[in-house]
N, C-alpha and C positions, 0 to 999 in steps of 0.2 A: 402379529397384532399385539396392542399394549393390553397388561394383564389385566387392567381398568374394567371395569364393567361401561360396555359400549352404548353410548345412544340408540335406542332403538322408537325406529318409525316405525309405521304402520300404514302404508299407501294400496289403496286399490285405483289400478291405474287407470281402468276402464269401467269405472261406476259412472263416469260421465255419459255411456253410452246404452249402461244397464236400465232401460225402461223400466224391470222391477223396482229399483231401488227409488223411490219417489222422494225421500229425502234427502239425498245428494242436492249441494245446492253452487253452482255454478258461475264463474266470473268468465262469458264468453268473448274471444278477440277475431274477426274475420280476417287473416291476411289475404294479399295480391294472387291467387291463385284458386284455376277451376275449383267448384264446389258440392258435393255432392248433396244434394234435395233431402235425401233420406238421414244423413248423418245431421247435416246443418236444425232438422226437424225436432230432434233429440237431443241436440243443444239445446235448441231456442228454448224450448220448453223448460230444461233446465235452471236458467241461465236468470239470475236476480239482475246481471249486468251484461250488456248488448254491445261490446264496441267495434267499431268498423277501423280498419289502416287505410288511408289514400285510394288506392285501385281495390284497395277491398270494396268500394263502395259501388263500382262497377262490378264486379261478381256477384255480390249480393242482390243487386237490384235484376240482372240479368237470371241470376237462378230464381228468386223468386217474381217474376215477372208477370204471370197468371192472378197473383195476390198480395200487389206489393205491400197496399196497408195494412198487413196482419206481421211485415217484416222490417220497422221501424228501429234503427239503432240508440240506444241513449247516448251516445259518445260516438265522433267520427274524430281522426287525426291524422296528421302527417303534415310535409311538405307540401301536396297535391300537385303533385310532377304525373300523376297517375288517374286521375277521379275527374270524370268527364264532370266539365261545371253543371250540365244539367240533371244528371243525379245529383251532385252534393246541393244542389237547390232544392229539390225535390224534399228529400232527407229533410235538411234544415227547416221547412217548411212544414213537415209533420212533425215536429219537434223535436230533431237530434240537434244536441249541443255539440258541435265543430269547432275544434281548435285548431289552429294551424303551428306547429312542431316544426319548424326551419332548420332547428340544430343537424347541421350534417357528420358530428364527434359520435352521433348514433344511430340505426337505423328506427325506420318509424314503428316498426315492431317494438323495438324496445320503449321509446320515446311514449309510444300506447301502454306498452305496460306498467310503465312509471305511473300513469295519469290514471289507471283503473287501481293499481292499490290506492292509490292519492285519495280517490273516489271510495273506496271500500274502506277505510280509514275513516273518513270525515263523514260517511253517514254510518259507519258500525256495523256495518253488514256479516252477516254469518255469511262464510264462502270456504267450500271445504276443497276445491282445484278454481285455477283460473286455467282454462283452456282455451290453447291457440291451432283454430282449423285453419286450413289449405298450407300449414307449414312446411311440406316435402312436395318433388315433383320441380318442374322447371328448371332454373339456375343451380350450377351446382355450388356458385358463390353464396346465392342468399340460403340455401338449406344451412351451409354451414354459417351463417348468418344467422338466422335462428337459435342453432345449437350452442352459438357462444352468446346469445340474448338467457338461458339458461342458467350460464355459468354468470353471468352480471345481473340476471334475478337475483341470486342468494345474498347481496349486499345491500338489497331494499325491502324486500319480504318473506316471510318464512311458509308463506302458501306454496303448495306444490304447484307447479307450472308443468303442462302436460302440452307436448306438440302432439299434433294429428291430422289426419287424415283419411279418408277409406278404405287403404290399406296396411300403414302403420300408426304406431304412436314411440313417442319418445319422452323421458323423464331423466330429471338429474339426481343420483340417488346421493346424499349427503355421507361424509364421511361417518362412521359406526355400523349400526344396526339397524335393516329394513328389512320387513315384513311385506311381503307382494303378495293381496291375494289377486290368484287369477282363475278365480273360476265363475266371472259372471258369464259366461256363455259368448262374448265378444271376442275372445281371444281366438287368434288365430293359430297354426302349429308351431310358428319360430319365434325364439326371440334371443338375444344377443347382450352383452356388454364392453362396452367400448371404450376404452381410456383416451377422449377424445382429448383433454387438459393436459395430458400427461401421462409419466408412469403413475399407476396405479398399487404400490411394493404390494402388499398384502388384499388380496379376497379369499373370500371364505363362501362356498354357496353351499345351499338344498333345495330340494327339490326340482333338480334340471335332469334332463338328462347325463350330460356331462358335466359334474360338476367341477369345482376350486377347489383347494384346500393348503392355503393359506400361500397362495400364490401370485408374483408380479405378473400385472396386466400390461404392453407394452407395445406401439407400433412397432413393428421388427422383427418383433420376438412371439410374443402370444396375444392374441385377443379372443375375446367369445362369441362368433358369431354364428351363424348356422344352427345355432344350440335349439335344444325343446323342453318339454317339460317332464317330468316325470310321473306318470300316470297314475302311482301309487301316493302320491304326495299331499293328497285330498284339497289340492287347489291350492299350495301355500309355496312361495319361493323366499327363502332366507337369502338375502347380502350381504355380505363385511368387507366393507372397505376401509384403505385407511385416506382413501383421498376421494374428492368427486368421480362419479361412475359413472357413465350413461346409459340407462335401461332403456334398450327399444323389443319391442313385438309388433305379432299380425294382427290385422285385425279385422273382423268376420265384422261387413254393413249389414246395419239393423236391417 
């Protein structure tokens, strides 16, 4: 690593899910995939921003079904190749604003996410993650569709962007110095770093069980995945990268 003194973040990746934490404040996005009731719960609650993708709008409307008008989105988007017309009538008719996103240079995850900073921008919003639920599971094209929506976040906003689901999550950790805590009681046993971009020349980590030290991360060669945490670490894992990382863990449904 360069002698420099390194950027340092500070992310908790799973305060979105920490029900203690009542100040966390949230930019939520539904993608095209099952949903779990109890996670999606602890969003919504969260979440200053509500937006649905295409066929997200059938998931949502199907998961909550029993109470749909307590689960109205602010923003619905996409091509709508996906989104039965009579949910996105339904929706538009409680008042979610629907745009229709045709560009196919992107997928409608990203094309959403463009539109909610756009939106967090223009009315000023405090938003400390934008979290995107149902992003793992099904296609193994669109997961990693997702994962490089990530790496094309970081050229429009500097908010953390957090995939999830109710069993993992995923983050892109920026090149320097990042601070993870993970002791809000969501974390699950594993978690992992992935040089999904590329090589990764230098990491440096603490508080894993297996850690780095000042080592290339590499398809072929080394990657960290299996890893856990180290028990004595009082909830804190250090990163140094010199390039994008991708940090995934478990993660225990409220």
């Amino acid at each position: 690593m360069s002698s420099a003194s390194p950027t340092v973040t500070e992310l908790t990746p799973l305060a979105c899910l920490d029900t203690q934490n009542k100040g966390v404040r949230i930019a939520l996005i539904v993608l095209n995939q099952p949903q779990s009731l109890g996670v999606l719960t602890v969003l919504w609650e969260k979440a200053v921003l509500k937006a649905v993708t295409d066929g997200g709008v059938n998931r949502l409307h199907h998961t909550t079904k029993n109470n749909p008008e307590s689960w109205i989105p602010d923003l619905i988007t996409g091509d709508f190749d996906s989104a039965s017309s009579e949910n996105l009538q339904y929706y538009k008719d409680k008042g979610s604003e629907v745009i229709c996103t045709p560009d196919q240079d992107y997928t409608d995850f990203t094309k959403c996410l463009q539109l909610v900073v756009q939106r967090i921008q223009e009315q000023n919003m405090q938003v400390d993650y934008i979290v995107s639920v149902g992003a793992f599971g099904g296609r193994m094209d669109h997961v990693m569709a997702n994962i490089h929506t990530l790496y094309e976040a970081r050229s429009f906003t500097s908010t953390p962007v957090v995939l999830l689901d109710e069993v993992s999550m995923a983050c892109l950790l920026a090149p320097g110095k990042t601070v993870l805590h993970v002791q809000t009681g969501g974390e699950g046993e594993w978690c992992g770093l992935v040089p999904v971009g590329g090589t990764c020349q230098h990491v440096t980590t603490t508080g894993l069980k297996w850690n780095l030290n000042d080592q290339p991360l590499k398809f072929g060669e080394l990657i960290s995945t299996s890893n856990t945490f180290d028990q004595s670490a009082s909830g804190l894992v250090t990163v140094e990268t010199s390039e994008p990382l991708l940090w995934t863990m478990g993660v225990k449904v409220p």
